[in-house]
C-alpha positions as CSV (number, residue, x, y, z in Angstrom):
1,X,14.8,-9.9,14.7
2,X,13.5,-11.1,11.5
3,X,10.5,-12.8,10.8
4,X,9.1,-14.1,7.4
5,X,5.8,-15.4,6.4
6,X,3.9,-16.4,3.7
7,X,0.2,-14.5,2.9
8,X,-2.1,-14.4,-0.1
9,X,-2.4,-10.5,-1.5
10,X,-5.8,-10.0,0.6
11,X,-4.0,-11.5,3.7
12,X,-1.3,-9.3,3.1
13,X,-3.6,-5.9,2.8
14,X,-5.1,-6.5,5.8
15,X,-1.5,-7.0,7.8
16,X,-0.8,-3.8,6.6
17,X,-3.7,-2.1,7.5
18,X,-3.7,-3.7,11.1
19,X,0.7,-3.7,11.3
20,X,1.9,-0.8,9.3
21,X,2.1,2.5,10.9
22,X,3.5,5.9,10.4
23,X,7.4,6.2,10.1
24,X,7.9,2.7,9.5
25,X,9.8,1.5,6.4
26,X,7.9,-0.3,3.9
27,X,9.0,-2.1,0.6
28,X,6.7,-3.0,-1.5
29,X,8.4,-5.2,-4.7
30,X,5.3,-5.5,-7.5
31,X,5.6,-6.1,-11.1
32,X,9.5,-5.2,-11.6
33,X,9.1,-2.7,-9.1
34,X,10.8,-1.7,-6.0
35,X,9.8,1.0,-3.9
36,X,11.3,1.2,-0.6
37,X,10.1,4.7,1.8
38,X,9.3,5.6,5.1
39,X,5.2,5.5,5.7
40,X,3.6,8.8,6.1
41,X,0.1,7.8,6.3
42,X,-1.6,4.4,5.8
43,X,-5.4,5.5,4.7
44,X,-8.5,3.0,4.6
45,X,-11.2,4.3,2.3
46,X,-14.4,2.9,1.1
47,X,-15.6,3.5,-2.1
48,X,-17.8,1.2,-3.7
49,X,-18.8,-0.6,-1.0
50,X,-15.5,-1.5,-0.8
51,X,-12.4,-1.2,1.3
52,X,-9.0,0.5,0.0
53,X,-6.2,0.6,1.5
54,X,-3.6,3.6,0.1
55,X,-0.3,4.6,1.8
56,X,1.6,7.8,1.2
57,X,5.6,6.8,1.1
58,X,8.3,8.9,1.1
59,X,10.7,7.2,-1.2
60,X,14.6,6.4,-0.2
61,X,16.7,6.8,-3.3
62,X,19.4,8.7,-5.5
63,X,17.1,9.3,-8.5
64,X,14.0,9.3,-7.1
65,X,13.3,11.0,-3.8
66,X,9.5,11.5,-3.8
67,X,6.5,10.9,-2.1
68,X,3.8,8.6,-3.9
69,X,0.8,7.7,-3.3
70,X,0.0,3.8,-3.8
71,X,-3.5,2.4,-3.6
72,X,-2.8,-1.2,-2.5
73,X,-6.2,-3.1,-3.8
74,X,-4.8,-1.9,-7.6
75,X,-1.4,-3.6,-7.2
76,X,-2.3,-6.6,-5.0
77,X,-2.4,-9.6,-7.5
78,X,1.1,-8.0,-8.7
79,X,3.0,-7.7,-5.4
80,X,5.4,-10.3,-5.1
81,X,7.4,-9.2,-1.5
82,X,6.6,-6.6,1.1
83,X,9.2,-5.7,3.6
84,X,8.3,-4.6,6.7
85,X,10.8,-2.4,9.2
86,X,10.6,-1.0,12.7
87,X,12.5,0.0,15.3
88,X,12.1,-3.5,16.6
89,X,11.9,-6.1,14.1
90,X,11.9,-6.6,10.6
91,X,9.1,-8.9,8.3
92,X,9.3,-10.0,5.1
93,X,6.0,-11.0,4.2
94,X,6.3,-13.2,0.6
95,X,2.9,-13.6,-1.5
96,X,1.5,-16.5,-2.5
97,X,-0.8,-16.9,-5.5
């Protein structure tokens, strides 16, 4: 099944911290960026009084076969897509300025 919707970038952090778990498959498109892995870890941390959200992907690819670490708050007003795949259903959540 596949599901879109529509979020602004703090609406989107906050599906992925309450929807996003570990071995899921996450694509995050930002900038001209595409980084498509399976989740290894989806980490909340405060610093500043404030909440970050950072997952650890391991990255699907011929060139690049790595795992990164991305901290979401520092890309969030440049993600444009994040796709969204489990074992059950796939969402493509698209963000809105």
């Amino acid at each position: 099944m596949k599901e879109e919707i529509v979020l602004k970038p703090d609406e989107a952090l906050e599906y992925v911290k309450s929807n996003v778990k570990k071995e899921d498959i996450l694509e995050l498109s930002y900038n001209r960026v595409f980084a498509p892995g399976e989740v290894l870890d989806v980490m909340v941390e405060k610093e500043f009084e404030e909440e970050e959200v950072i997952i650890s992907l391991h990255l699907n690819g011929d060139l690049v076969n790595d795992v990164v670490r991305v901290n979401l708050n520092n890309i969030k007003d440049d993600l444009l897509e994040i796709g969204h795949i489990t074992d059950e259903k796939e969402t493509i959540i698209v963000i809105e300025d």
